[in-house]
LUMLOKE-376186 format. One record per residue (C-alpha): residue number from 1; x negated, y, z. Coordinates in steps of 0.02 Angstrom, whole numbers, always signed. Layout:
BEGIN
> num u v w
> NUM X Y Z
...
//
This chain:
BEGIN
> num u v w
> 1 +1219 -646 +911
> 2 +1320 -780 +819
> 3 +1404 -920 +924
> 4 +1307 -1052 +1002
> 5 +1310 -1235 +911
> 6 +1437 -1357 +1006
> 7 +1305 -1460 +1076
> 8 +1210 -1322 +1137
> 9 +1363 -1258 +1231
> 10 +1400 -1420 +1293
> 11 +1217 -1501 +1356
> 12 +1215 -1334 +1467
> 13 +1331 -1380 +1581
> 14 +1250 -1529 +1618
> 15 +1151 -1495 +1777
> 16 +1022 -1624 +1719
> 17 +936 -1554 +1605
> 18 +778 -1437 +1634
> 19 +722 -1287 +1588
> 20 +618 -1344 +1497
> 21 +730 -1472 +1390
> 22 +840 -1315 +1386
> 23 +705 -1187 +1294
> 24 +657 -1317 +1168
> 25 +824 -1345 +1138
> 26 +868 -1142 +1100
> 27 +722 -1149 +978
> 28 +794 -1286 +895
> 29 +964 -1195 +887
> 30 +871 -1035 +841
> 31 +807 -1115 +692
> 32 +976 -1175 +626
> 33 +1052 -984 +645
> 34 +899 -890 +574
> 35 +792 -930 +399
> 36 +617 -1027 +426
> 37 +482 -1039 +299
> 38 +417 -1241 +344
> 39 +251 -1309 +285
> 40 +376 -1388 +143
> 41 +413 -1227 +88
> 42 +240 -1155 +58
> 43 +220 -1221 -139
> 44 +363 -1099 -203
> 45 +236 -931 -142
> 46 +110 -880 -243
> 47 -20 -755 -251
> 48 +46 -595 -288
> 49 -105 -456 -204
> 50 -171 -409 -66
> 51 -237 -235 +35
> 52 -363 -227 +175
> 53 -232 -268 +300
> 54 -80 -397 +239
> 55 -79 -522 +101
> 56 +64 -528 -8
> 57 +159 -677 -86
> 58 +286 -700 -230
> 59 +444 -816 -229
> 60 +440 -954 -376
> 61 +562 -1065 -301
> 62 +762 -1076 -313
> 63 +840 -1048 -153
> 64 +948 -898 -162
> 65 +908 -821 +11
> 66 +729 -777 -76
> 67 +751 -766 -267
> 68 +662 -603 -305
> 69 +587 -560 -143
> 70 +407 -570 -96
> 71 +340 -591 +86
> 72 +171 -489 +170
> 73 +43 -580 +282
> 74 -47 -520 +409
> 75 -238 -523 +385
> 76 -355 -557 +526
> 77 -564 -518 +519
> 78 -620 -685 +462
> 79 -768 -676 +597
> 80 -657 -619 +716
> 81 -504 -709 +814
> 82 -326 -727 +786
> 83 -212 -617 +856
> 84 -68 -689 +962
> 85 +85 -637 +944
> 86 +119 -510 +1094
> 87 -69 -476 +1098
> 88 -78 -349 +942
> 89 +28 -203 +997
> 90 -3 -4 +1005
> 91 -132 +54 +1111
> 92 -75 +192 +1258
> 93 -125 +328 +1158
> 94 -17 +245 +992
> 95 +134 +259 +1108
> 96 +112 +439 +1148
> 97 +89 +486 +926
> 98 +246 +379 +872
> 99 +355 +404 +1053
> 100 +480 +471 +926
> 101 +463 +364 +804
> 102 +646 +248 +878
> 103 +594 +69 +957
> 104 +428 +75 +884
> 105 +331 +115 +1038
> 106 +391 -62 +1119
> 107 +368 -185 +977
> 108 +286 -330 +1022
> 109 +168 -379 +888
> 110 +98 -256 +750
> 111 +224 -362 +608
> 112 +363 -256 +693
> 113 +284 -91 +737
> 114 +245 -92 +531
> 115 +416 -118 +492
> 116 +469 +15 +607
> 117 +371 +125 +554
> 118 +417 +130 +386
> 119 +590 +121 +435
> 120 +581 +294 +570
> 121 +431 +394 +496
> 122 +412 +345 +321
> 123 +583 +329 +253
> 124 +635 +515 +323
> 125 +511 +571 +232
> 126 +507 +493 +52
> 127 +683 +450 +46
> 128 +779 +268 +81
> 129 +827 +255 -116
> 130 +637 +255 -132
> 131 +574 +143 -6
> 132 +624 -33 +55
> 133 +594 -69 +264
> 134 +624 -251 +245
> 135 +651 -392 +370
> 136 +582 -509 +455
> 137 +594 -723 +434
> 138 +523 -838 +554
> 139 +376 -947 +494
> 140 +295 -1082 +551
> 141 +108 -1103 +571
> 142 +112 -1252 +458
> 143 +189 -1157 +334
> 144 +37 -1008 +351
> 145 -90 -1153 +357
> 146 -35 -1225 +202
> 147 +7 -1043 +126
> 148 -182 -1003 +164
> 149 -264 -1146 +83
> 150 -136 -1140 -93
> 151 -199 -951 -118
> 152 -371 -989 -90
> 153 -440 -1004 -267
> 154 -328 -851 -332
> 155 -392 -733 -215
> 156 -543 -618 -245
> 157 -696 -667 -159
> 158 -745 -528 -86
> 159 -583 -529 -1
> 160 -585 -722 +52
> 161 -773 -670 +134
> 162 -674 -542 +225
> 163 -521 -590 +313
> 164 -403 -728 +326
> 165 -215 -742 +347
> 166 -160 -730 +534
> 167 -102 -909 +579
> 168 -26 -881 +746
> 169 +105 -751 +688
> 170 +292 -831 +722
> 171 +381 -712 +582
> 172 +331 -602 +422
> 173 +408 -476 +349
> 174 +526 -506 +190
> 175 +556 -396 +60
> 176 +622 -353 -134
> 177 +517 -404 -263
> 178 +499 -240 -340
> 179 +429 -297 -503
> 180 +582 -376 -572
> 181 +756 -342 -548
> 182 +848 -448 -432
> 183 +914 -607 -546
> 184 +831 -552 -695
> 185 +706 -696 -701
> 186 +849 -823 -683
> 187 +949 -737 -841
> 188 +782 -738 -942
> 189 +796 -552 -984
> 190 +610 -488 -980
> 191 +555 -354 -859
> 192 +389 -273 -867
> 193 +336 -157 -712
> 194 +185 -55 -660
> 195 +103 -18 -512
> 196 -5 +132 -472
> 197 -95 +189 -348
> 198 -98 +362 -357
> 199 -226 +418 -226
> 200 -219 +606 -145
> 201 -145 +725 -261
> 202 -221 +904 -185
> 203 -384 +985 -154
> 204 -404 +1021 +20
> 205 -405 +1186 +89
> 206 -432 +1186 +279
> 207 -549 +1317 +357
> 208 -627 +1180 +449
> 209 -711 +1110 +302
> 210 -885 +1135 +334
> 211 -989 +1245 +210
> 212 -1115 +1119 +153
> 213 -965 +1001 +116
> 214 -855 +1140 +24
> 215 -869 +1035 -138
> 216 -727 +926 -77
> 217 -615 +1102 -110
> 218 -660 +1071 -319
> 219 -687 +879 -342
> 220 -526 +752 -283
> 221 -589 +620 -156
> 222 -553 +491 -270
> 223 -681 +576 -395
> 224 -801 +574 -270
> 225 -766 +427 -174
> 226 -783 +337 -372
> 227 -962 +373 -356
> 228 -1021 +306 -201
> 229 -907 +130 -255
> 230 -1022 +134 -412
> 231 -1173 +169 -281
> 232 -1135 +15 -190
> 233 -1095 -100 -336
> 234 -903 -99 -293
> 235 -844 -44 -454
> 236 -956 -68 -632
> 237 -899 +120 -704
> 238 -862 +277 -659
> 239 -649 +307 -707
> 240 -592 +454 -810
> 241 -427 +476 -700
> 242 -421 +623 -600
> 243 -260 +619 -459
> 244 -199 +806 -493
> 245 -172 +748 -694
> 246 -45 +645 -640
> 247 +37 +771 -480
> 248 +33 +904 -622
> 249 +189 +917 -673
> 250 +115 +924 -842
> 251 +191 +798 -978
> 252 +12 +803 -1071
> 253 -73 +784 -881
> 254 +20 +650 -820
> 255 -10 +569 -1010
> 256 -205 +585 -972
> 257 -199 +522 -815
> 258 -93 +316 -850
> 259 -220 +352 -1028
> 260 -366 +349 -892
> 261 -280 +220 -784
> 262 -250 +80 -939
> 263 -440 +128 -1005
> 264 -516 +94 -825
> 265 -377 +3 -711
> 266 -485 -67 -557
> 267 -351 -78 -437
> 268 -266 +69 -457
> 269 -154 +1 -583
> 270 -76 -160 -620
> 271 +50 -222 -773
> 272 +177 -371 -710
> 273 +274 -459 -855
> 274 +436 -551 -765
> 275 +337 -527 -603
> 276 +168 -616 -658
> 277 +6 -508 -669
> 278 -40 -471 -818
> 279 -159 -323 -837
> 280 -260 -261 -711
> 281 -338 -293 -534
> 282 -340 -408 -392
> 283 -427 -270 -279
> 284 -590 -213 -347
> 285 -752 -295 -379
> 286 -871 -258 -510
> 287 -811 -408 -613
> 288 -689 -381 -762
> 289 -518 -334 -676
> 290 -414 -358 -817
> 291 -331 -525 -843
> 292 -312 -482 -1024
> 293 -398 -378 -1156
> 294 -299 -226 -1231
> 295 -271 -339 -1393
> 296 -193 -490 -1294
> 297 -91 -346 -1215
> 298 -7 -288 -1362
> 299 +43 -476 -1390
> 300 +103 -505 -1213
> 301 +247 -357 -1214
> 302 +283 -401 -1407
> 303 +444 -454 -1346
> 304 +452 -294 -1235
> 305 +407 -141 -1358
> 306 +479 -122 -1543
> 307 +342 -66 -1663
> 308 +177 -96 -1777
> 309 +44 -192 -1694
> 310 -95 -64 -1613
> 311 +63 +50 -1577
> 312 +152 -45 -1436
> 313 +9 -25 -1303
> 314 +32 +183 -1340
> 315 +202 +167 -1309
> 316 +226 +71 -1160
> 317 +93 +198 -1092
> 318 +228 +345 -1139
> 319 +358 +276 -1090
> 320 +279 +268 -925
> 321 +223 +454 -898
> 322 +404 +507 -984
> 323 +481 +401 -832
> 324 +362 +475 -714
> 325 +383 +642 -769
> 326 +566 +631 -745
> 327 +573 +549 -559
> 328 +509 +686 -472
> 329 +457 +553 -340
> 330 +249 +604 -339
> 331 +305 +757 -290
> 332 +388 +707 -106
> 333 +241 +601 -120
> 334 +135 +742 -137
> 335 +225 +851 +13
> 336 +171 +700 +139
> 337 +18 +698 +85
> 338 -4 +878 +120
> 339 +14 +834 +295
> 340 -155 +842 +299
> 341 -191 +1020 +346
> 342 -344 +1011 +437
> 343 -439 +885 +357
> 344 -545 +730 +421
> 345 -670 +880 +483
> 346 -540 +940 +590
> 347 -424 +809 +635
> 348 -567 +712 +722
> 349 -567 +841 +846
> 350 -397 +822 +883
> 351 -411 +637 +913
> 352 -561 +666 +1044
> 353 -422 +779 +1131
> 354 -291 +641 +1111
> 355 -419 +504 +1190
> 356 -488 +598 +1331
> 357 -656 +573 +1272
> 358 -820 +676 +1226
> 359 -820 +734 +1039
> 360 -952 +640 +957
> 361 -949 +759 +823
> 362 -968 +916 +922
> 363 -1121 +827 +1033
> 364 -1185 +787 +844
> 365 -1189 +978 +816
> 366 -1292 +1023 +974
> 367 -1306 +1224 +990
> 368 -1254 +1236 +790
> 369 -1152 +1388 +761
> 370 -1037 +1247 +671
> 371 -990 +1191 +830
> 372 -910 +1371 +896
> 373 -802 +1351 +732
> 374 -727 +1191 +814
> 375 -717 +1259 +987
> 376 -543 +1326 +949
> 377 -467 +1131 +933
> 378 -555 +1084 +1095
> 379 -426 +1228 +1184
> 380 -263 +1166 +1099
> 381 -101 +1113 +1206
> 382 -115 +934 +1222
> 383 +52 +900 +1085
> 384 -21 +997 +955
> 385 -172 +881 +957
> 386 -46 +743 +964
> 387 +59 +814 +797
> 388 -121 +858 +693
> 389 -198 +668 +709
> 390 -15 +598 +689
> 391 +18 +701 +541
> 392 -161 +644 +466
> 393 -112 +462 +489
> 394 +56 +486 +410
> 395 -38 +590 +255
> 396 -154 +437 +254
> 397 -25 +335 +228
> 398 +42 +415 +89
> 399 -129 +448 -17
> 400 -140 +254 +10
> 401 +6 +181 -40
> 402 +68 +133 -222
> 403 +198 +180 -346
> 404 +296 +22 -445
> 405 +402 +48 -592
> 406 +499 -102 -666
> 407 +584 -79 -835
> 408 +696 -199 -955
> 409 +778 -163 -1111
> 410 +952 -87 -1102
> 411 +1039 -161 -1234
> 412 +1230 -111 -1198
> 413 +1213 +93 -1177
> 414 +1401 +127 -1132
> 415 +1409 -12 -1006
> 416 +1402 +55 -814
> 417 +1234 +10 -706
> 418 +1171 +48 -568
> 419 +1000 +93 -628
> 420 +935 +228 -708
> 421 +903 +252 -876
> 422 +753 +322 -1006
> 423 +743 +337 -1180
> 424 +584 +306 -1274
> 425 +600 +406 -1457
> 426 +458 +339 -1512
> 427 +530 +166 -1530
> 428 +725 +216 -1532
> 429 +745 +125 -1383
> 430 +806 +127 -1229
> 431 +751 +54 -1042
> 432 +843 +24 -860
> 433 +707 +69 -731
> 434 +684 +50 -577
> 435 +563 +142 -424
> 436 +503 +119 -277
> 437 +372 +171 -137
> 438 +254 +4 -83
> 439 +102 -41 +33
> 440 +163 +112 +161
> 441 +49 +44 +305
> 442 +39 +97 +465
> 443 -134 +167 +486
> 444 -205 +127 +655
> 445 -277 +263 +794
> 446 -448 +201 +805
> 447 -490 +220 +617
> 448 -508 +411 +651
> 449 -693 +387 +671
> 450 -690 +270 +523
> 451 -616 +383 +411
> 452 -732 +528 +467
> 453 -877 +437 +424
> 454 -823 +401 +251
> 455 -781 +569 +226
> 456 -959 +607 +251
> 457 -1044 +472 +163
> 458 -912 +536 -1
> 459 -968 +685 +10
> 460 -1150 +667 +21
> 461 -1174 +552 -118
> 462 -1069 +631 -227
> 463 -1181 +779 -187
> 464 -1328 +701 -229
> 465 -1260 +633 -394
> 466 -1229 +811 -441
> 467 -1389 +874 -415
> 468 -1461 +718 -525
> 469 -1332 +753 -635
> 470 -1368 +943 -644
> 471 -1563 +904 -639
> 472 -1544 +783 -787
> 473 -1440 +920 -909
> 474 -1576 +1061 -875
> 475 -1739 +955 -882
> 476 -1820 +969 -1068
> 477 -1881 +803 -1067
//
């Protein structure tokens, strides 16, 4: 800890003053040794996204301790209460999953269990060059107040119905912009960056996948899931990307799957332009998600992509899947997903172990042979139910999170850099780029029974919609 200021060192040997006087008086020294975000400083963050937990805000201002950074909220319930700080931490049965997980077990507010957790579990996993932990600046609850009200209008509404940002949160947690490069802005060199979200790569296998539910081993969840969205109005078509086109491998898959992406983007892919959204979603909704049409697109990266007009669109797109296809970063992706061994239908079981409680799912079953096929996780040793439901949570975390990509033109090819480099033939160009892992959550405990439920209602109305579908081909009508 840095020095104390004079004063400070001096008005504490005076035996007059109280504790009191002397704790407001730390703060106020605090302040001057750490950054603040003050109500004055709320106008130079603006809407950048947002997930179903934190909010997340771009810096347009000047100061040079936040040039090119961004900042994530917490969200609260909007119908609920705000959490205090010291209020939201792990539950007793959180501590026993991540005990290994460094100092994560005793953080005192979610803010900096989320940090840790990215910084113990996730970045062993995906790699440091590929994922950013962050840190944490104070803020004030002006400054959240008058951060809550600016974004208003530019978030969706949907959202805005659904939570709010936490207010009574003293710090958030600061981190690279990841859709520019750091200074580039400033020197007016143009930067264009995409972010996907590439959803669960694999087919599940697990033996504990239920027989009437044994489509999920040929359709990806995110096929499935598509349908009951469209069921419940929360997307206005059906998209033609499939997750394993883009794990493949595959030049020509992963080229199907950002051609599927562009044609149908909801929010599973977004196009920044010097860190401003430009294509794509705010987070769903059956409204238009696209802040441009593919036309105004071709005009926007103009400056970007060399070539004929109805040309540059194509391109961007391959230089994207070339860059892609070189990284080699979906496939660690794809090796924590794969975490998942047992699936929802048997990691729920495991979690009923973990919280000492009756399996809902079993009682569900009554005498149904299906339950003796689940018997066998009910008899486990205690840790292994631990490691299966930690494991799931860690693969969740990774099926959710999102890919970003920034390029700019390289325009001196023998000068040294720090970033790598791709070559697009098409245009005789070539492009610095940038990657990195974002939105790498921690997913809580007590979502288990959330996430089993989902499962279910997937897989049933995708079923459904195949029968229709399969009624519809063979009827003669």
């Amino acid at each position: 800890m840095p020095p104390l200021p004079l004063p400070y060192t001096c008005l504490c040997s005076k035996s007059y003053l109280s504790s009191n006087s002397l704790r407001k008086l730390f703060v106020q020294c605090r302040r001057l040794m750490e950054l603040i975000l003050e109500e004055k400083d709320a106008s130079d963050w603006t809407y950048r996204g947002e997930g179903a937990a934190n909010l997340v805000l771009a810096y347009v201002g000047s100061s040079p301790a936040f040039v090119g950074k961004v900042i994530r909220l917490q969200k609260v319930p909007r119908n609920g209460a705000n959490y205090e700080n010291g209020h939201t931490v792990l539950s007793k049965h959180e501590r026993l999953l991540w005990k290994d997980a460094g100092t994560m077990i005793t953080s005192p507010t979610m803010e900096i269990a989320e940090q840790l957790y990215v910084q113990y579990v996730m970045i062993p996993l995906l790699g440091s060059d590929y994922v950013d932990a962050g840190k944490r600046v104070l803020v004030s609850r002006e400054f959240l107040e008058t951060a809550e009200r600016n974004v208003l209008c530019q978030r969706p509404s949907w959202r805005v119905n659904a939570a709010k940002i936490n207010t009574c949160i003293d710090s958030v947690l600061l981190m690279a912009d990841h859709s520019v490069f750091p200074y580039g802005t400033l020197n007016g060199e143009p930067c264009i960056s995409v972010e996907i979200k590439p959803k669960c790569g694999f087919l599940p296998s697990s033996r504990f996948i239920a027989e009437e539910n044994g489509i999920k081993k040929n359709v990806t969840r995110f096929k499935m899931h598509q349908v009951l969205k469209l069921h419940h109005h929360q997307i206005s078509q059906l998209s033609e990307y499939d997750p394993l086109d883009l794990f493949s491998r595959s030049r020509d898959g992963i080229n199907k799957a950002i051609k599927a992406l562009f044609a149908t983007p909801q929010n599973n892919l977004r196009v920044f332009l010097n860190g401003s959204l430009i294509y794509g979603g705010l987070g769903g909704g059956t409204n238009g998600t696209s802040f441009i049409k593919g036309e105004e697109f071709e005009d926007y990266i103009r400056c970007f992509i060399q070539g004929e007009d109805g040309l540059r669109t194509e391109s961007f797109m391959d230089l994207v899947a070339e860059t892609i296809s070189r990284l080699g970063m979906l496939d660690r992706l794809l090796e924590v997903q794969k975490l998942d061994y047992f699936d929802i239908e048997g990691a729920i079981h495991a979690y009923y172990n973990i919280i000492s409680q009756p399996c809902m799912v079993c009682i569900n079953f009554g005498e149904d042979e299906q339950q003796c096929r689940y018997l066998s996780l009910h008899s486990i040793p205690f840790e292994e139910s631990v490691k299966i439901v930690k494991d799931y949570l860690i693969a969740a975390t990774a099926k959710d999170c999102s890919l970003m990509i920034s390029f700019r033109p390289r325009e001196d090819k023998d000068a040294d850099s720090s970033y790598s480099s791709v070559y697009l033939e098409s245009t005789n160009q070539g492009f610095e780029f940038k990657a990195y892992f974002i939105d790498l959550d921690l997913k809580p405990l007590k979502k288990m029974e959330h996430y089993y439920e989902l499962d279910r209602k997937i897989v049933n109305c995708y079923t459904h919609f195949a029968e229709n579908m399969w009624n519809c081909e063979n009827c003669k009508c």
